[in-house]
C-alpha positions as CSV (number, residue, x, y, z in Angstrom):
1,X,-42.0,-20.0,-45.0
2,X,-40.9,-21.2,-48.2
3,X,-39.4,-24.8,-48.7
4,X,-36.3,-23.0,-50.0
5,X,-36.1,-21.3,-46.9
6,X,-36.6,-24.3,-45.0
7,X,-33.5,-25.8,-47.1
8,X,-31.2,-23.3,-46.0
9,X,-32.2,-23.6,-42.5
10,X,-31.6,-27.3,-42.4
11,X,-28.1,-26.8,-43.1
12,X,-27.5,-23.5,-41.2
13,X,-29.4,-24.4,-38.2
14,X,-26.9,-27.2,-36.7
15,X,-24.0,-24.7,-37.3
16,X,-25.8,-22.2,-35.2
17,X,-25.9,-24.7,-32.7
18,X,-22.0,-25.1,-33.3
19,X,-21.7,-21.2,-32.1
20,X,-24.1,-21.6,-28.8
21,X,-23.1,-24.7,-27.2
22,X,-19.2,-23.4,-26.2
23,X,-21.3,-20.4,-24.9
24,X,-22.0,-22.9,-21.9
25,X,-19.3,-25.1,-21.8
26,X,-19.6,-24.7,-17.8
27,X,-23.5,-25.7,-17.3
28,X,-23.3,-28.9,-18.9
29,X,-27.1,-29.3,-18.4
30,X,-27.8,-25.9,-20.7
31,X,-25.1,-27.2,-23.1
32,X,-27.1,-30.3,-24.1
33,X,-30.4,-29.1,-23.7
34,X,-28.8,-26.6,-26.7
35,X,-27.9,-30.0,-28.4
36,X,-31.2,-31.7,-28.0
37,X,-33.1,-28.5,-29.0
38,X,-31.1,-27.8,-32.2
39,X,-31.9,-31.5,-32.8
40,X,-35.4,-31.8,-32.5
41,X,-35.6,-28.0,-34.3
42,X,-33.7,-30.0,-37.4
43,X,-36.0,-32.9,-37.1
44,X,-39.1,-30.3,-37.4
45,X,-37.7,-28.6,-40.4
46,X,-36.5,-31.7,-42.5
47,X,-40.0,-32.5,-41.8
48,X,-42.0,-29.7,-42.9
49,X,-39.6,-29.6,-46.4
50,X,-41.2,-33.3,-46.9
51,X,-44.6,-31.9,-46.2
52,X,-44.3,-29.7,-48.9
53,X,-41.8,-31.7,-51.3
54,X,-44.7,-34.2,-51.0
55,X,-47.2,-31.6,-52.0
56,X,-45.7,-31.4,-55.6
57,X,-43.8,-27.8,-54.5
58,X,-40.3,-28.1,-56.3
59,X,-37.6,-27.4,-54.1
60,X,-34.4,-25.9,-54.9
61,X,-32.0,-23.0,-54.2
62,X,-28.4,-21.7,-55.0
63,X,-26.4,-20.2,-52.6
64,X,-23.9,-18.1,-55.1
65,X,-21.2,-19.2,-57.2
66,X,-17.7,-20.3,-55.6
67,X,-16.0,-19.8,-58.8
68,X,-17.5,-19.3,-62.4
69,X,-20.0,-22.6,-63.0
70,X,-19.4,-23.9,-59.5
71,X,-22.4,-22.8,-57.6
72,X,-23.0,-23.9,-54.2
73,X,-26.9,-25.5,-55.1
74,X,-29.6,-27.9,-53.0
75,X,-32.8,-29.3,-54.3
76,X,-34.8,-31.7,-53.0
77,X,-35.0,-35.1,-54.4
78,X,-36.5,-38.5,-52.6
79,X,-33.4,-40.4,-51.8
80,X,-31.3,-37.3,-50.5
81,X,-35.5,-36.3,-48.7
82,X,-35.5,-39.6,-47.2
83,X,-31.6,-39.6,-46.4
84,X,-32.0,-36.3,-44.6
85,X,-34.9,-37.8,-42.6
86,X,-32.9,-40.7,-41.5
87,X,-30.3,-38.3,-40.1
88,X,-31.8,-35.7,-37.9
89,X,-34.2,-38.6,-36.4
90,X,-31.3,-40.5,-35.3
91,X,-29.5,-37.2,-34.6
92,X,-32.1,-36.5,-31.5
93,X,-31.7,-40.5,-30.3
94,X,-28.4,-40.1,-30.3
95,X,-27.8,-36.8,-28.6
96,X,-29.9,-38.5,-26.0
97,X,-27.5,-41.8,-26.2
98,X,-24.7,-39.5,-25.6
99,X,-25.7,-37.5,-22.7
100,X,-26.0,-40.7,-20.9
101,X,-22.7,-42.3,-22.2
102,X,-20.1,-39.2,-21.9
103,X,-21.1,-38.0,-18.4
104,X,-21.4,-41.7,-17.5
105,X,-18.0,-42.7,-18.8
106,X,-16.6,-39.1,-17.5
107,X,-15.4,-38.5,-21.0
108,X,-13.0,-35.5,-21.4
109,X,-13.7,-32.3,-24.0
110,X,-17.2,-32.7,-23.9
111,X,-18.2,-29.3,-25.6
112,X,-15.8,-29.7,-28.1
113,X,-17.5,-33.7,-28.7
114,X,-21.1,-31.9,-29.3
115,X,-19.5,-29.3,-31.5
116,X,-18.3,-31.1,-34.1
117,X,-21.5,-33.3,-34.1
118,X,-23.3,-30.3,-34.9
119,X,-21.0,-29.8,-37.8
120,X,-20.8,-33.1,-39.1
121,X,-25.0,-33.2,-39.1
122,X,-25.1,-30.0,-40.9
123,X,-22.2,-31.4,-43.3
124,X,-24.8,-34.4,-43.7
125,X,-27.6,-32.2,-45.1
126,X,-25.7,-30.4,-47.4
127,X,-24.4,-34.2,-48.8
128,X,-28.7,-35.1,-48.9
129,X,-29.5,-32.0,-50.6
130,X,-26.6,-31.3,-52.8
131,X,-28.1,-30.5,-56.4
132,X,-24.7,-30.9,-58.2
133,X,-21.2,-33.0,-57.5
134,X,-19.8,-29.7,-56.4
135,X,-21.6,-28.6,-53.5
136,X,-21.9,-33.0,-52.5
137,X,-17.7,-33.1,-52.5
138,X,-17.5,-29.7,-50.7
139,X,-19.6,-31.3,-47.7
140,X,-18.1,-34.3,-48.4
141,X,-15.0,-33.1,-47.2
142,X,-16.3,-31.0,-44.3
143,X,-17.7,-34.1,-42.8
144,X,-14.4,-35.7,-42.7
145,X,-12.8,-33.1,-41.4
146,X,-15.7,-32.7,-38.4
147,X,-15.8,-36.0,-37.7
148,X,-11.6,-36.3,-37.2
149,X,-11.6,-34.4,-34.0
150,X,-14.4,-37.2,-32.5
151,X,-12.5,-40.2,-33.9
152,X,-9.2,-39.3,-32.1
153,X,-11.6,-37.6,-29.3
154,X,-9.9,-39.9,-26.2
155,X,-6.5,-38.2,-27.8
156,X,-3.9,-40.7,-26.5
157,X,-2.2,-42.9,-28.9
158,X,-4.6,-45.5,-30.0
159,X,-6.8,-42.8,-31.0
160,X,-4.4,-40.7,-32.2
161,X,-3.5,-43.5,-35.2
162,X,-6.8,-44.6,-35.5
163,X,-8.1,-40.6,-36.5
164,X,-4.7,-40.7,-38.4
165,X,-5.8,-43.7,-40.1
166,X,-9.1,-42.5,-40.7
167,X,-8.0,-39.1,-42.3
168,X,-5.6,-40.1,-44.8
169,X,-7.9,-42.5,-46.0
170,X,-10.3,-40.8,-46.5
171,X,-8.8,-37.4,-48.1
172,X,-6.7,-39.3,-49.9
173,X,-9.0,-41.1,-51.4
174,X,-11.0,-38.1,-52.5
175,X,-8.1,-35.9,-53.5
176,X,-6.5,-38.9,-55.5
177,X,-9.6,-40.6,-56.9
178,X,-13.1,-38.8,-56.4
179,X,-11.8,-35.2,-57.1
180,X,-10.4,-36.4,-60.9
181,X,-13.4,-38.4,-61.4
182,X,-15.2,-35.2,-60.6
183,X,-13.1,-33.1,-63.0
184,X,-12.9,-35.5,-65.7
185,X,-16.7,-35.5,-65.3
186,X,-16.8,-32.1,-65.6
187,X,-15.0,-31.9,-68.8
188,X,-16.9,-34.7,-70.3
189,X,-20.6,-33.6,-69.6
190,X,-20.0,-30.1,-69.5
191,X,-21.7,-29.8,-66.3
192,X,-21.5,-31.4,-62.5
193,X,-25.6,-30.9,-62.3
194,X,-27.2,-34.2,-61.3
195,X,-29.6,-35.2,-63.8
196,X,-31.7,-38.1,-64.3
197,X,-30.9,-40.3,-66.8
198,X,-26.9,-39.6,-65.8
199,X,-25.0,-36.6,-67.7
200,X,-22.9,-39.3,-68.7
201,X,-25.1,-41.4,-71.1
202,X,-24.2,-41.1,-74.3
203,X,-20.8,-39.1,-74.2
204,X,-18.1,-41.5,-73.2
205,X,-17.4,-45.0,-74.6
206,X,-17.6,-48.1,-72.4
207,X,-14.6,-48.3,-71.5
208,X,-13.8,-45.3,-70.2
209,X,-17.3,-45.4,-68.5
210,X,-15.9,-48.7,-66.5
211,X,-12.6,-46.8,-65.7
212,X,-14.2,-44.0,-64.2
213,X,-16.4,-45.7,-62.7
214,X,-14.1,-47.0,-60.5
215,X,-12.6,-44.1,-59.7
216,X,-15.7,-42.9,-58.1
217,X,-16.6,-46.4,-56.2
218,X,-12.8,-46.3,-54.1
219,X,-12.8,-42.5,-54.5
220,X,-15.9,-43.0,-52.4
221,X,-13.8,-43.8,-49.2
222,X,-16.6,-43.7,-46.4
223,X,-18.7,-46.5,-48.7
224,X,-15.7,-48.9,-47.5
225,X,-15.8,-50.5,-50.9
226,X,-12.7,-53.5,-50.3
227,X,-10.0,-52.3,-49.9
228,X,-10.4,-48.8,-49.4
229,X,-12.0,-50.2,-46.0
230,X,-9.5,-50.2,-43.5
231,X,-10.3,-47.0,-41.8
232,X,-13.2,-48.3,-40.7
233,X,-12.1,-50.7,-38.0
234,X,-9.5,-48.1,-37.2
235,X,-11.6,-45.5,-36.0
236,X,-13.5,-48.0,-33.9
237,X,-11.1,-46.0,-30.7
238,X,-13.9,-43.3,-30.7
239,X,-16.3,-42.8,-28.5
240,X,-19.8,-44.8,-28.7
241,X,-21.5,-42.7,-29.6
242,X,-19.1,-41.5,-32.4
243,X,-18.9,-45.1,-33.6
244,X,-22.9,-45.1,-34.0
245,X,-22.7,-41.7,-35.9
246,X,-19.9,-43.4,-38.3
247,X,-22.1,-46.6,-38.8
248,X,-25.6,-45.2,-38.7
249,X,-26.1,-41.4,-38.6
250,X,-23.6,-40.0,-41.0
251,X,-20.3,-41.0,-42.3
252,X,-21.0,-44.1,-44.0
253,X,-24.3,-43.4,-45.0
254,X,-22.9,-40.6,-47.0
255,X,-20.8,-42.8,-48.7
256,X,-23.5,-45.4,-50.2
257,X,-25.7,-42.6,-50.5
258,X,-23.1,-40.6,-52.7
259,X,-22.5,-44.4,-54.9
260,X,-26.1,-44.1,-55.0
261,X,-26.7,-40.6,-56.3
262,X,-23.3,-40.8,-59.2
263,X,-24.8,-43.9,-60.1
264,X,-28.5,-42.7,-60.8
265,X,-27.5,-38.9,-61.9
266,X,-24.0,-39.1,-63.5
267,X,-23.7,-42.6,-65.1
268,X,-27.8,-43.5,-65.3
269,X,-28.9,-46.8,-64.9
270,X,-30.2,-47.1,-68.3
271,X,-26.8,-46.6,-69.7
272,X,-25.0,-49.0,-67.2
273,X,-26.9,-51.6,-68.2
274,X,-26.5,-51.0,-71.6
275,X,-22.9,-50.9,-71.6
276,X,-22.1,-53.5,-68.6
277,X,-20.0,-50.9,-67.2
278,X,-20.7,-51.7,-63.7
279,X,-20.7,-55.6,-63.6
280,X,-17.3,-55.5,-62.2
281,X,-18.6,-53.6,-59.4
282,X,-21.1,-56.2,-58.6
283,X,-18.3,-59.0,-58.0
284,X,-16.2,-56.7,-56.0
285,X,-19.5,-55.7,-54.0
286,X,-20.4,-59.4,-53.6
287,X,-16.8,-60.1,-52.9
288,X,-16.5,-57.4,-50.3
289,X,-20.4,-59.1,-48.7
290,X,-19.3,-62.2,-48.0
291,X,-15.6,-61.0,-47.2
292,X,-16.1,-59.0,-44.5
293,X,-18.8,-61.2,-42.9
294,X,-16.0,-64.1,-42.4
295,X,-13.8,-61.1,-40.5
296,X,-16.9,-60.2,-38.7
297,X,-16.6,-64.1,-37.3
298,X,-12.7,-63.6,-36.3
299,X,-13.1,-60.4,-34.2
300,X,-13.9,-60.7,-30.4
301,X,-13.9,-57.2,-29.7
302,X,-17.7,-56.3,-29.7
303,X,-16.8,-52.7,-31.7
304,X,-14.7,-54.5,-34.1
305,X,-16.6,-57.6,-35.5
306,X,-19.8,-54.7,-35.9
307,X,-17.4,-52.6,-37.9
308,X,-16.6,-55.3,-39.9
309,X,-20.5,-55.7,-40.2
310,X,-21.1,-52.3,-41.3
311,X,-18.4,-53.3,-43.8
312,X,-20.7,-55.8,-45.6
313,X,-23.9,-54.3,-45.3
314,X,-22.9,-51.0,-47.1
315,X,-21.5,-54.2,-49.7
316,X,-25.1,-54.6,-50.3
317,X,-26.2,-50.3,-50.9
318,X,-23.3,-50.9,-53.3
319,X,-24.4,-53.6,-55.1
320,X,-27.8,-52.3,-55.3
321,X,-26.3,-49.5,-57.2
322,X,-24.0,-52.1,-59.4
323,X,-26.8,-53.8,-60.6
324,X,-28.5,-50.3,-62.3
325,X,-32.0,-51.6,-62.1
326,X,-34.8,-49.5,-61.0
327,X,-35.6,-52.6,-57.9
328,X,-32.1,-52.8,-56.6
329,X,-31.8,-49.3,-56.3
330,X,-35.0,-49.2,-54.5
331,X,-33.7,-51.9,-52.4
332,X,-30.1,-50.0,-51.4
333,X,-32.3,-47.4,-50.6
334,X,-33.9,-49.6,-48.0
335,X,-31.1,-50.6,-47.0
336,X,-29.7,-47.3,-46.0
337,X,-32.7,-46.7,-43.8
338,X,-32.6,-50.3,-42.3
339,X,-29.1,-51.4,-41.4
340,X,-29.0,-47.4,-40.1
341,X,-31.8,-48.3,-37.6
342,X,-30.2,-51.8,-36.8
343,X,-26.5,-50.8,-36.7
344,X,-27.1,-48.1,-34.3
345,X,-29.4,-50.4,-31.9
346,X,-26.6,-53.0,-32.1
347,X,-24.1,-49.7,-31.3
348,X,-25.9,-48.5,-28.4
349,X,-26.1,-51.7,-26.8
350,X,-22.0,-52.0,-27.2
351,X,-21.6,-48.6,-25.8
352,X,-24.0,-49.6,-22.9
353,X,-22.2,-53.4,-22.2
354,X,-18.9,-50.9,-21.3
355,X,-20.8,-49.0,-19.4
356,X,-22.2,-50.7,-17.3
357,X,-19.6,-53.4,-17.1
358,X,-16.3,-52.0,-18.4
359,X,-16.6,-55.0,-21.0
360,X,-15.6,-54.8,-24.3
361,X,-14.6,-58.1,-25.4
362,X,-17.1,-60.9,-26.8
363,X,-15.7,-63.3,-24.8
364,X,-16.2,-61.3,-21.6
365,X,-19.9,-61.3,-22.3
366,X,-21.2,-64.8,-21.0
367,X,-24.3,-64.1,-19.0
368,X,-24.3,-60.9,-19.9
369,X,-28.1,-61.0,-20.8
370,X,-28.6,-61.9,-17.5
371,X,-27.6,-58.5,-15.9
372,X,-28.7,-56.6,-18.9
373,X,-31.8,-58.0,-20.1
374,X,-33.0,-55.1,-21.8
375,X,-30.0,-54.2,-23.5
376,X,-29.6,-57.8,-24.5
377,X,-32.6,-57.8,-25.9
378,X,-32.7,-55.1,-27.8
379,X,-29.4,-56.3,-29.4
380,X,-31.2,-59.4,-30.2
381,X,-33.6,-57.1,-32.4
382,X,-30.9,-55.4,-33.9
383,X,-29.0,-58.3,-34.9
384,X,-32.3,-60.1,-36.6
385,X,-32.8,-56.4,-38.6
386,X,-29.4,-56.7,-39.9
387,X,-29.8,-60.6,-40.6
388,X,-32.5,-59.8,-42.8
389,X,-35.2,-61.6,-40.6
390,X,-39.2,-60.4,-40.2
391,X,-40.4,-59.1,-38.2
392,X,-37.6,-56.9,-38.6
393,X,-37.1,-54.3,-41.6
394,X,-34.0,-55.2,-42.9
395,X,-35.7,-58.2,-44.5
396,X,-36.9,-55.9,-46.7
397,X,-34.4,-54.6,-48.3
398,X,-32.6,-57.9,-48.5
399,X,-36.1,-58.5,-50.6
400,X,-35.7,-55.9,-53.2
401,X,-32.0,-56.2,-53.9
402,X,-32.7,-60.1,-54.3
403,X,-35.6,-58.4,-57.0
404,X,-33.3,-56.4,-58.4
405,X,-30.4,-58.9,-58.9
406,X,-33.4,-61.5,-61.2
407,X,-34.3,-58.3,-62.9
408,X,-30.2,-57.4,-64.4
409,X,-29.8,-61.2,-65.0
410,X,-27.5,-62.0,-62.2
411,X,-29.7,-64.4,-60.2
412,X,-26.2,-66.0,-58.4
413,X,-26.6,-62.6,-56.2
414,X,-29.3,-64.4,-54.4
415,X,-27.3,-67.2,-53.4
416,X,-24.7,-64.9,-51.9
417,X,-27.4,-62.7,-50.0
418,X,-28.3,-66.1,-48.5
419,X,-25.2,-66.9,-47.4
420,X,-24.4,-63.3,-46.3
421,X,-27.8,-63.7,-43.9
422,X,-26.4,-66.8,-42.5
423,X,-22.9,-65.5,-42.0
424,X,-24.3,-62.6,-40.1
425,X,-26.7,-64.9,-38.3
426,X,-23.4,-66.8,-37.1
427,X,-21.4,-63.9,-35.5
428,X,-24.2,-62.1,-34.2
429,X,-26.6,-64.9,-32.3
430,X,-23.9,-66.7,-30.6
431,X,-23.6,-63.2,-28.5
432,X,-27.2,-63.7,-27.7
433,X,-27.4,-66.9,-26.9
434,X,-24.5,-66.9,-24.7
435,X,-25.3,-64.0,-23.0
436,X,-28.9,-65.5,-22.2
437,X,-28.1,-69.0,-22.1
438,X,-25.2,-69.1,-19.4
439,X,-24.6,-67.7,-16.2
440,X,-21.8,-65.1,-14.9
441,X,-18.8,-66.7,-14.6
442,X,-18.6,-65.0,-11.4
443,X,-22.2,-66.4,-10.0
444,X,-22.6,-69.3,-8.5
445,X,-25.7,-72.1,-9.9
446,X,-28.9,-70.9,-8.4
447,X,-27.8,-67.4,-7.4
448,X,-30.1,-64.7,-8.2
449,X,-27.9,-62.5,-10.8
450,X,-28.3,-58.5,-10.2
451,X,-29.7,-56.3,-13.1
452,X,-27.1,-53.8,-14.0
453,X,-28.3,-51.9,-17.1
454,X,-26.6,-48.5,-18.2
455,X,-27.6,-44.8,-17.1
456,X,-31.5,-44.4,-18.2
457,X,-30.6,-41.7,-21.2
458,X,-29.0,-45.3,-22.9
459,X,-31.3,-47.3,-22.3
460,X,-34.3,-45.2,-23.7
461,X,-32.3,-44.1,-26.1
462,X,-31.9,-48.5,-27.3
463,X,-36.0,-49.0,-27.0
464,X,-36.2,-46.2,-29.0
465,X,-34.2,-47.8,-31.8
466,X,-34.9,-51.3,-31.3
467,X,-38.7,-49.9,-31.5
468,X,-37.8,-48.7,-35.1
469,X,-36.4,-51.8,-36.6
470,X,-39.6,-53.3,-35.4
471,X,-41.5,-50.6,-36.9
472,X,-40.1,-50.5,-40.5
473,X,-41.0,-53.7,-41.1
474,X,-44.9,-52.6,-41.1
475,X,-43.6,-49.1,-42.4
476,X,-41.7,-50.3,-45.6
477,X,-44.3,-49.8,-48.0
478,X,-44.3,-46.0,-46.9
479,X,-40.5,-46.0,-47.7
480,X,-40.8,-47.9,-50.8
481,X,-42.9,-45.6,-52.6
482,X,-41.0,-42.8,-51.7
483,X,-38.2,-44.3,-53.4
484,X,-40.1,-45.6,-56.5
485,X,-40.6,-42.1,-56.8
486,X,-36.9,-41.1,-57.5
487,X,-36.7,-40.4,-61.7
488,X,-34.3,-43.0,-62.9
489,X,-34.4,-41.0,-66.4
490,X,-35.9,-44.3,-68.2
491,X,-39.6,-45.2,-68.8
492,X,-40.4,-48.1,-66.5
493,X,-39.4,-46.4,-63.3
494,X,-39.7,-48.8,-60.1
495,X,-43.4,-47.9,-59.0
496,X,-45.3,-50.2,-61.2
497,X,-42.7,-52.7,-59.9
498,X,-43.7,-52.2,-56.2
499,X,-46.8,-51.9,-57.0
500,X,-46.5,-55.1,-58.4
501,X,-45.0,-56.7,-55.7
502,X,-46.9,-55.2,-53.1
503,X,-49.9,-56.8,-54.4
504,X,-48.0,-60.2,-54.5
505,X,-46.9,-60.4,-50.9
């Protein structure tokens, strides 16, 4: 089978899922065996298009044209390769996560729940493989629009204004910024094609290059670029699993990926830096960093401060991208793949904590580690992923961005990574601590405290993840050179700079 093939049936093959699963909406057990087999099935084809994207065969293919110059077009490239990768392996964890979460917590509409995941991870490839702005804003869109129905899945008011929330926001910060972006674009370069080097460079004054470059970093609403955040927290009323799809699978990820992509293949690094069109961007990313930490620190709902999290780490994909040098893209890169691994560990264990113990609120949590060691733990590897600590991958790309912030002359970046670190250290291992440290309230000194961990399907589901944050930290050369791969459409690409550092570590 051809890899073009294989593209088409990456993004087709979760919608056929869409189609079966109502089919069983009475045997639950067929129903997500559907879901886990559609999974794994995606897994295995995103797969074999890296075995042969690896072995030099160019992938591409266009669909047919919506309207005259707007074809619906994939290719493959290495960060949408490795973004795609990223997606259907979590996609399998966390159909597993979710078998064990909905029928534990007796959650309502459960066909209709594994529906719109399928939709939403199909949406997902079509972002990863998108070949031109186009087809990336047309899945885009479909991704909000799939992902609405499991925000506001619990349906009674909370939820209700929290999918509100999170569907205005979102379209109307596409229809009111992205979409003129993507027209003026258009009209500029005289194409939508992503090309290295940026279809940009050369044909628009620095000024205007700054302008519009805003309107596609807040146009970008699931990158949660301060302020176009807000929606973020909101649509914390979902469902676990949902939040973990948000954080790590999908939704957000296809927001820093799509700053990642305009930045490389409409404006070009080479010309950003040239111009300084994007050192605006790199305050309000740094701003947005430390920012959203000190939240983090306010919030004693669990759900909440990690939202808040996920808030500053995408701060750092974005910066990556504001820096425009060929290290610090590397290193947002990374970052996608580590704080994806992390967050949904630190997710998992959330969704477990309720679970278990109905408890949702930080404060409720002393001891906690206690009766859910395992759970506990894992959390604790999450958090020092996220923290940027080794053994842990996201220490990594913490690494490369601090790299890639010397390289575009803005050495004070490193300073405020530091501090981010520290601030996530300080409203992530007090959780740990206390939940290891002290007993139940409601156990007495010297009592033996029962182990109560979640359903079995959650708590694999957490090694399994937990497992991976560990693992990327010996893997991260693998996904480095992957990335140093990507053409930035200048001469000194990143590889001779990993290479380079690689050596030096």
């Amino acid at each position: 089978m051809s890899g073009s093939d294989l593209l088409l049936i990456s993004i087709f093959l979760p919608l056929l899922a869409t189609l079966l699963i109502p089919m069983f909406d009475k045997w639950q057990n067929i129903r997500e065996a559907v879901t886990l087999t559609a999974a794994v099935l995606l897994l295995v084809t995103v797969v074999s298009i890296f075995a042969k994207f690896t072995a030099g065969e160019t992938i591409e293919t266009s669909s047919f044209e919506v309207l005259p110059g707007l074809p619906l077009a994939f290719d493959v490239e290495p960060l949408g390769m490795l973004f795609a990768l990223v997606a259907s392996v979590l996609w399998i964890v966390n159909s597993l996560y979710s078998i064990g979460y909905m029928r534990s917590h007796d959650e309502p509409r459960q066909t209709p729940f594994y529906m719109c995941f399928a939709v939403a991870l199909s949406s997902t490839m079509g972002i990863a493989f998108a070949s031109n702005l186009f087809t990336l804003f047309l899945f885009y869109e479909i991704l909000t629009l799939s992902t609405y129905p499991l925000v506001a899945h619990k349906a009674d008011e909370k939820a209700i204004n929290g999918g509100r929330i999170y569907l205005i926001m979102l379209l109307g910060t596409s229809m009111l910024l992205l979409l003129p972006a993507i027209i003026i674009t258009a009209v500029i370069a005289g194409t939508l094609d992503f090309a290295p080097g940026g279809i940009l460079a050369g044909k628009v004054d620095d000024t205007v290059l700054a302008l519009l470059l805003a309107l596609y970093a807040f146009g970008i609403g699931k990158a949660a670029v301060m302020p176009v955040h807000f929606w973020l927290p909101a649509a914390m009323v979902a469902p676990t699993p949902v939040s973990a799809l948000l954080h790590a699978v999908a939704v957000v990820k296809a927001g820093v990926f799509t700053v990642i992509k305009v930045v490389v293949y409409v404006f070009g690094i080479e010309n950003l830096t040239k111009t300084g069109a994007s050192d605006w961007l790199v305050f309000v990313a740094a701003f947005s960093l430390i920012t959203a930490s000190i939240v983090a620190l306010t919030r004693d709902n669990l759900k909440a401060r990690l939202a808040y999290s996920t808030v500053s780490q995408l701060a750092y994909v974005v910066l990556g991208a504001a820096l425009a040098s060929s290290a610090a893209i590397v290193g947002s890169g990374l970052q996608i793949v580590m704080h994806a691994a992390g967050k949904i560990t630190l997710f998992f264990c959330a969704g477990a904590i309720m679970v278990a113990t109905h408890k949702t609120e930080i404060s409720e949590m002393v001891g906690i580690g206690r009766r859910m060691p395992i759970t506990m733990g894992a959390f604790l590897i999450g958090s020092l992923s996220i923290i940027g600590l080794p053994p842990l991958g996201g220490v990594w790309s913490k690494w490369w961005l601090g790299v890639g912030a010397i390289d575009a002359g803005h050495e004070w970046i490193v300073a405020v990574l530091m501090i981010s670190s520290l601030l996530s250290a300080a409203y992530l291992l007090p959780i740990v601590a206390w939940g290891f440290l002290m007993s139940p309230p409601e156990s007495k000194p010297g009592d033996r405290v029962e182990v109560t961990e979640a359903p079995l399907a959650c708590v694999v589901s957490i090694c399994i993840t937990a497992g991976l944050c560990v693992m990327l930290f010996f893997g991260a050369n693998w996904v480095e050179s992957k990335l140093a791969t990507m053409d930035f459409g200048i001469q000194s690409g990143a590889t001779a700079l990993i290479e380079g550092e690689r050596h030096g570590r």
